[in-house]
C-alpha positions, 0 to 999 in steps of 0.5 A: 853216160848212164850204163844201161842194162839188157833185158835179160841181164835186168832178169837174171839179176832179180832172180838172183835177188830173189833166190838171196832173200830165199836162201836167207829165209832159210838160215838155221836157228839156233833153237832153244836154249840148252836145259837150265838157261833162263831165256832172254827177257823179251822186249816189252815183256815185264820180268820179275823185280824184288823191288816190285813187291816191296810195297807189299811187306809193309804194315797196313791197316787193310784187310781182306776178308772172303769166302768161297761160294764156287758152284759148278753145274749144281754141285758145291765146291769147298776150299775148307782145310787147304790154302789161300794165296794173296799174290801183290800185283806187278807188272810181272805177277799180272802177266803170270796171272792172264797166262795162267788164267786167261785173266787178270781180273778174275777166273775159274779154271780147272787145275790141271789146266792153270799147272799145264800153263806154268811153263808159259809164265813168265820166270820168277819166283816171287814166293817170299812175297806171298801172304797164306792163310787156312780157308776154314770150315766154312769155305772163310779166309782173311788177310789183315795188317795188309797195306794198300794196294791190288792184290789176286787171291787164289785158292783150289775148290774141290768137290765137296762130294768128291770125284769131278775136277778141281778148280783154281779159283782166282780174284783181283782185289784192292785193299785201302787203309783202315778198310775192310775188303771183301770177296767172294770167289 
């Protein structure tokens, strides 16, 4: 014979139930990790891999060449003296680029809001794989002996006039062997 329960007692029980799931909802968190920890990697979330760079230390017969043409409101902005950064695309250096830049494809952000991103990013330091070149008087850069493969390019336009903000500047490319790529940013 099934065991049958009061209305009351039906009651009381759900309201035990449910000032459970409330306390539970209530437990402490542990907060953040102590200064120094590297964070767990989150599910899904690509984390930074040497061995995805790879690629990107092999001779090639690719090469970028470009320019900066940057304008802001009518003034002109030049990149003359400072550097040009080519980034090889991972699944990691892409995330960092649409949490730096909104974007992995293209954008011009002011500076200081692209460095006040940086702890967002996802950690990693891919530094060793980082071609550099002078953008030179002319607002010119390039990158040769490149091999195939997707590529940002980035670099700071400043006012030429002076005063006003700086601006990163930054342009997913591909390269293809025995090619020339060109870019304006």
């Amino acid at each position: 014979m099934p065991y049958k329960l009061g209305p009351m007692v039906r009651v009381r029980l759900l309201a035990a139930a449910a000032l459970m799931g409330l306390l539970s909802a209530c437990a402490p968190s542990l907060g953040p990790p102590p200064p120094g920890a590297v964070a767990p990697a989150r599910p899904g979330v690509p984390t930074f891999r040497a061995s995805e760079f790879e690629w990107s230390q092999q001779p090639g017969t690719g090469a970028i060449v470009g320019h900066l043409a940057f304008t802001r409101q009518g003034a002109r902005y030049t990149c003359k003296g400072d550097s040009v950064i080519l980034t090889p695309e991972t699944p990691w250096s892409k995330l960092r680029m649409e949490v730096l830049y909104l974007s992995s494809e293209r954008a011009a952000l002011p500076t200081d809001q692209v460095r006040a991103r940086t702890a967002e990013a996802p950690p990693g330091d891919s530094t060793p794989f980082i071609k550099r070149v002078t953008c030179d008087a002319a607002n010119r850069f390039s990158f040769v002996r490149l091999p195939a493969g997707a590529w940002y390019v980035i670099t700071i336009a400043k006012p030429v006039n002076g005063g006003g903000p700086s601006f990163a500047v930054m342009k997913r490319v591909e390269t293809h062997a025995g090619k020339v790529t060109t870019v304006g940013l």
